[in-house]
C-alpha positions, -999 to 999 in steps of 0.1 A, spaced: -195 -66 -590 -166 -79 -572 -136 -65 -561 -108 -71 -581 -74 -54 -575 -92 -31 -551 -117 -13 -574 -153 -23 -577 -161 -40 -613 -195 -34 -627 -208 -49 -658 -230 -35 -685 -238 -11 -655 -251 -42 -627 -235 -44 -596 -237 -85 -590 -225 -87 -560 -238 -55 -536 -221 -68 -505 -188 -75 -519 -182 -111 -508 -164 -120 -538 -125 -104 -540 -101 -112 -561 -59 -96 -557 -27 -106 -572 -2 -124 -548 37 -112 -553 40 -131 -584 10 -116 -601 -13 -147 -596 -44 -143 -590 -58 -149 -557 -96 -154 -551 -115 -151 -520 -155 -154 -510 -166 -142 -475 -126 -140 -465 -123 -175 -477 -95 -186 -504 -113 -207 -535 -102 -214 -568 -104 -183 -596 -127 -207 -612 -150 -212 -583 -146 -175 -588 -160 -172 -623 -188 -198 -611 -201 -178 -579 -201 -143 -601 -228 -169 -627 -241 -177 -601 -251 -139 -586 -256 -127 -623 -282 -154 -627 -300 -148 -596 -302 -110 -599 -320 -117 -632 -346 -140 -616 -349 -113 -596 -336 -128 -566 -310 -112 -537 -275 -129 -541 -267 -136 -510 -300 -154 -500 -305 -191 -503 -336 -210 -506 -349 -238 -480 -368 -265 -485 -401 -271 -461 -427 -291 -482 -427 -323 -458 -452 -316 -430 -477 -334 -414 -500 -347 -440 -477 -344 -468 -462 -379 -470 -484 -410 -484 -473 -441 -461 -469 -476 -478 -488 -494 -453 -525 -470 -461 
């Protein structure tokens, strides 16, 4: 899982996030502060990307990658004009 006040979190025994983008520290006053790829978000965009790598591990997909889309091609589109 993430980091969160420096120590690795694992749930149920699944690490969901092997490359430790997501990190998350308290601030002086004990707020929480949220980071992806050294990037401040919100603790709730937080929560959502840590969904978002539980649910890909169990489709059996990596976390980090991210699908592109390549169905047009030659051939693929039906003109209005044929």
């Amino acid at each position: 899982m993430a980091l969160v006040d420096g120590k690795k979190d694992i749930v149920l025994g699944v690490d969901h996030d092997p490359d430790d983008r997501l990190k998350m520290d308290p601030d002086p006053d004990g707020l929480p502060v949220a980071t992806r790829d050294g990037k401040h978000i919100t603790p709730t965009d937080f929560v959502d990307a840590t969904q978002e790598n539980i649910e890909r591990i169990q489709k059996g997909k990596k976390t980090k990658s991210i699908g592109y889309f390549s169905g047009i091609g030659p051939g693929t589109l039906r003109k209005s004009y044929e």
